[in-house]
ChimeraX commands (.cxc) that place a marker at each C-alpha (Angstrom):
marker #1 position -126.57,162.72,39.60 radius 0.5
marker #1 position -123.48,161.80,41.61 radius 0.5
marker #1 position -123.57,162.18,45.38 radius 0.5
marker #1 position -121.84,161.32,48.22 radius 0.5
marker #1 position -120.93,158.61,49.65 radius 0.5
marker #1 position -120.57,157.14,45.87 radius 0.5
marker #1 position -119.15,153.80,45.69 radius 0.5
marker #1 position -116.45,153.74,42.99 radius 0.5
marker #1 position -116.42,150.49,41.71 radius 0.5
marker #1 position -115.91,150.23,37.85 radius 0.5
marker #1 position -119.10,148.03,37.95 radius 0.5
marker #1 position -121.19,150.91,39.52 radius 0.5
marker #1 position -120.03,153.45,37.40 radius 0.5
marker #1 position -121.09,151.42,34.04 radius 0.5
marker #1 position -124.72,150.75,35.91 radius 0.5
marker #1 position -125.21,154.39,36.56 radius 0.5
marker #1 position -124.00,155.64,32.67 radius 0.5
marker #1 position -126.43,152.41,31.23 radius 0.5
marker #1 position -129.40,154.19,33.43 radius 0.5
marker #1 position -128.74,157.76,33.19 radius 0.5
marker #1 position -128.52,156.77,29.32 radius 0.5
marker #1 position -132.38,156.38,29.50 radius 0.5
marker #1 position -132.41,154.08,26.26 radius 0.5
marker #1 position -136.06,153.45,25.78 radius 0.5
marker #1 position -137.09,149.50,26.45 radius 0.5
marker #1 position -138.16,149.33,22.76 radius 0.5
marker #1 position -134.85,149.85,21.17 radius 0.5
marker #1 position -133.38,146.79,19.86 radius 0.5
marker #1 position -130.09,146.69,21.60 radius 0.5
marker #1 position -128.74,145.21,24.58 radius 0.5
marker #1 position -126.29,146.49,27.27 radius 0.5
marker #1 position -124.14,144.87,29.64 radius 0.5
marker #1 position -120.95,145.37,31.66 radius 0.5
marker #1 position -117.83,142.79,31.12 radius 0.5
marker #1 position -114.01,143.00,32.25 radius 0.5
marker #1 position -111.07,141.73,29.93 radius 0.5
marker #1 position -109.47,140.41,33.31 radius 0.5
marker #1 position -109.90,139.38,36.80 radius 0.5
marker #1 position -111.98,141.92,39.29 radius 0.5
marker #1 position -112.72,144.82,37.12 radius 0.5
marker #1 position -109.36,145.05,35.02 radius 0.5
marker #1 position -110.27,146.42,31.76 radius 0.5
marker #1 position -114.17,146.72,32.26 radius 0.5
marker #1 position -115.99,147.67,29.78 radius 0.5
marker #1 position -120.14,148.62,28.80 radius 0.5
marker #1 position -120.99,146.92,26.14 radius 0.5
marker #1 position -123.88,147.91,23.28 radius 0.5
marker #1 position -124.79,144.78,20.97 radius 0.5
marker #1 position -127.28,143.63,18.72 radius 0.5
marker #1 position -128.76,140.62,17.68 radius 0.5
marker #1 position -127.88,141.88,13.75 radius 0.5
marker #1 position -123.66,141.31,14.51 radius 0.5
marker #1 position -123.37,145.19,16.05 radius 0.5
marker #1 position -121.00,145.12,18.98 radius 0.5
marker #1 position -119.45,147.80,20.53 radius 0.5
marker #1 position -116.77,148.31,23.80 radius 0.5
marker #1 position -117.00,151.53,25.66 radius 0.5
marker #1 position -114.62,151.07,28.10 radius 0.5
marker #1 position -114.19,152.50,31.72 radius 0.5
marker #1 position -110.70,154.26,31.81 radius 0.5
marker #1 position -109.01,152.88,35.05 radius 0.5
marker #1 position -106.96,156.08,35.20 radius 0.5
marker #1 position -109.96,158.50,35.37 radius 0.5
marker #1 position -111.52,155.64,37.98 radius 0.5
marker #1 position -108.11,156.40,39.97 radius 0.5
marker #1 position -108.50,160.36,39.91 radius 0.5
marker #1 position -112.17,159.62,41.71 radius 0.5
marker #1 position -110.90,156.83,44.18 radius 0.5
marker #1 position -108.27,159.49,45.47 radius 0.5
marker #1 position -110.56,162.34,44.98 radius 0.5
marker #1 position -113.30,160.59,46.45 radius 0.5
marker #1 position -114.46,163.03,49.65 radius 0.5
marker #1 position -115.91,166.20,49.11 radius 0.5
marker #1 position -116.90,168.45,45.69 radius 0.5
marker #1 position -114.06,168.10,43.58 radius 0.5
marker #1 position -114.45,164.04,43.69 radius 0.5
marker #1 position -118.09,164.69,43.17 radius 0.5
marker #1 position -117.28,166.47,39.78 radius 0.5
marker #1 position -114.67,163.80,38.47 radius 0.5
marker #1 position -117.15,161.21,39.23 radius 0.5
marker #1 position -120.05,163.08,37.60 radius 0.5
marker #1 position -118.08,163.84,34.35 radius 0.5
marker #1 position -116.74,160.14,33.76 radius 0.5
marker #1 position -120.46,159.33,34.17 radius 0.5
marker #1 position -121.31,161.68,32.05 radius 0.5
marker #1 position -118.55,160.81,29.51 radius 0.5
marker #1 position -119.73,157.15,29.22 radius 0.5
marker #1 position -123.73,158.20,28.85 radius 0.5
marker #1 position -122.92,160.15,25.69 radius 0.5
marker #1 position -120.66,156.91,24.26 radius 0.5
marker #1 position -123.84,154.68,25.26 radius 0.5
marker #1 position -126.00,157.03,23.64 radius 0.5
marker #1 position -123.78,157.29,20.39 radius 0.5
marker #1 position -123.23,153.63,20.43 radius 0.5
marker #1 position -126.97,153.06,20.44 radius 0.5
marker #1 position -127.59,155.46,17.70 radius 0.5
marker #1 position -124.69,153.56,15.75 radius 0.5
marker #1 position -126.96,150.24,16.06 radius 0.5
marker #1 position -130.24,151.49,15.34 radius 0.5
marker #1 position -128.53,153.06,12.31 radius 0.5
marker #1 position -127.00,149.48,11.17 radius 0.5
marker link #1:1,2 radius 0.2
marker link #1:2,3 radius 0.2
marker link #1:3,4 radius 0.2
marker link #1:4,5 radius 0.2
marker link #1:5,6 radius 0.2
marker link #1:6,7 radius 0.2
marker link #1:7,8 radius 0.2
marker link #1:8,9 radius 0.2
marker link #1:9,10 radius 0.2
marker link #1:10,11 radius 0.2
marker link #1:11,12 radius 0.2
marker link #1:12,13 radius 0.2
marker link #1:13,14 radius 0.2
marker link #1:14,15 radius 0.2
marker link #1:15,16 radius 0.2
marker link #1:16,17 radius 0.2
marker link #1:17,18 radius 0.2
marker link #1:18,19 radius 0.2
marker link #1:19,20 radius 0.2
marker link #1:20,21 radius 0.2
marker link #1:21,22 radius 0.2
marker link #1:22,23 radius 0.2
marker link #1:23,24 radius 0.2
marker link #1:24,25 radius 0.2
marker link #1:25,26 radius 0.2
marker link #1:26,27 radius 0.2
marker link #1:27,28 radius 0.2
marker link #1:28,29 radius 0.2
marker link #1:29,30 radius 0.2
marker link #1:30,31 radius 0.2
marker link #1:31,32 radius 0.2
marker link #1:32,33 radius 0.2
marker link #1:33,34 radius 0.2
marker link #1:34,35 radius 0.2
marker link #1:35,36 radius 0.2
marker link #1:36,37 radius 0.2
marker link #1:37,38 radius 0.2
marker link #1:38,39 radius 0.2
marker link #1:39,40 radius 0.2
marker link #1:40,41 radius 0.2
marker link #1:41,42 radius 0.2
marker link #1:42,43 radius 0.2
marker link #1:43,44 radius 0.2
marker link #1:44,45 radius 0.2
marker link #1:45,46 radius 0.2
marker link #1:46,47 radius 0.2
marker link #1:47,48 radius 0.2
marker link #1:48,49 radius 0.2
marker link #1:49,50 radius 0.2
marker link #1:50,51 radius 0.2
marker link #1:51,52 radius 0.2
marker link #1:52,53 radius 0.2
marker link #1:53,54 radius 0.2
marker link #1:54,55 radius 0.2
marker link #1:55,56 radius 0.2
marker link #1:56,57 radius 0.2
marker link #1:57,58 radius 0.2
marker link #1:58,59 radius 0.2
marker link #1:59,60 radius 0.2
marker link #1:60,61 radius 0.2
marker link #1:61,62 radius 0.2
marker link #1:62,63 radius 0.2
marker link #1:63,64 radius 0.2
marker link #1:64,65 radius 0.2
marker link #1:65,66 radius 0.2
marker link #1:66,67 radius 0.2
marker link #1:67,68 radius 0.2
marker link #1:68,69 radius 0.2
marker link #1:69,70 radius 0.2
marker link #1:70,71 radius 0.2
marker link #1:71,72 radius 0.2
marker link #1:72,73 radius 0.2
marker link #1:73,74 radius 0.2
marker link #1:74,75 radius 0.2
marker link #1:75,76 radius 0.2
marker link #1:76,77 radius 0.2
marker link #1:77,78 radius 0.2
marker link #1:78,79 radius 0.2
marker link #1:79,80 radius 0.2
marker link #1:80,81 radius 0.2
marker link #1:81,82 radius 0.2
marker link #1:82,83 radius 0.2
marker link #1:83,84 radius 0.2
marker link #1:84,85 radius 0.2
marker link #1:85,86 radius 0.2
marker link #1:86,87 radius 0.2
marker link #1:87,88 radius 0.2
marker link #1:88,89 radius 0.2
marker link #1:89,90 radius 0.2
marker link #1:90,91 radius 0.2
marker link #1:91,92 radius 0.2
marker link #1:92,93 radius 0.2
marker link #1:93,94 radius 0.2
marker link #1:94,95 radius 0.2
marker link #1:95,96 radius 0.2
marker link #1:96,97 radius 0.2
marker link #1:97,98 radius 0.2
marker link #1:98,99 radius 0.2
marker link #1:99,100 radius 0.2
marker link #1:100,101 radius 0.2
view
């Protein structure tokens, strides 16, 4: 869950959708955050296996925006929760998607 003060980094926002995502240890994939460019220009979660699976869930810098400016008070709250919750169901489907191979 979202609160405030929530920093708004693209970085922050892929660590809270890879733990809210609650993939069990056991599950033979791996997670990690990248960025096509410098900073966190075009970042990115990342679901992979060691079987060739690989797949790009990326953070949308315009929804990112909408929270930065939105930041202070319920309404950022919500944006912030939603893109969260956006990128936990893509981790989830991803994962599902590599189990399935």
């Amino acid at each position: 869950m979202i609160s405030s003060p929530f920093n708004t980094s693209a970085s922050n926002f892929g660590n809270a959708a890879m733990q809210t995502a609650d993939v069990p240890w056991d599950t033979p994939v791996e997670m990690r955050l990248g960025a096509d460019g410098p900073g966190e220009t075009g970042a990115y979660i990342e679901v992979s296996t060691t079987h060739g699976f690989a797949k790009r869930i990326p953070i949308d810098e315009a929804r990112l925006s909408e929270c930065r400016e939105e930041q202070e008070g319920p309404a950022g709250i919500t944006l912030c929760q939603q893109l969260v919750d956006d990128l936990v169901a893509q981790i989830r489907t991803a994962v599902k998607e590599a189990v399935r191979g």
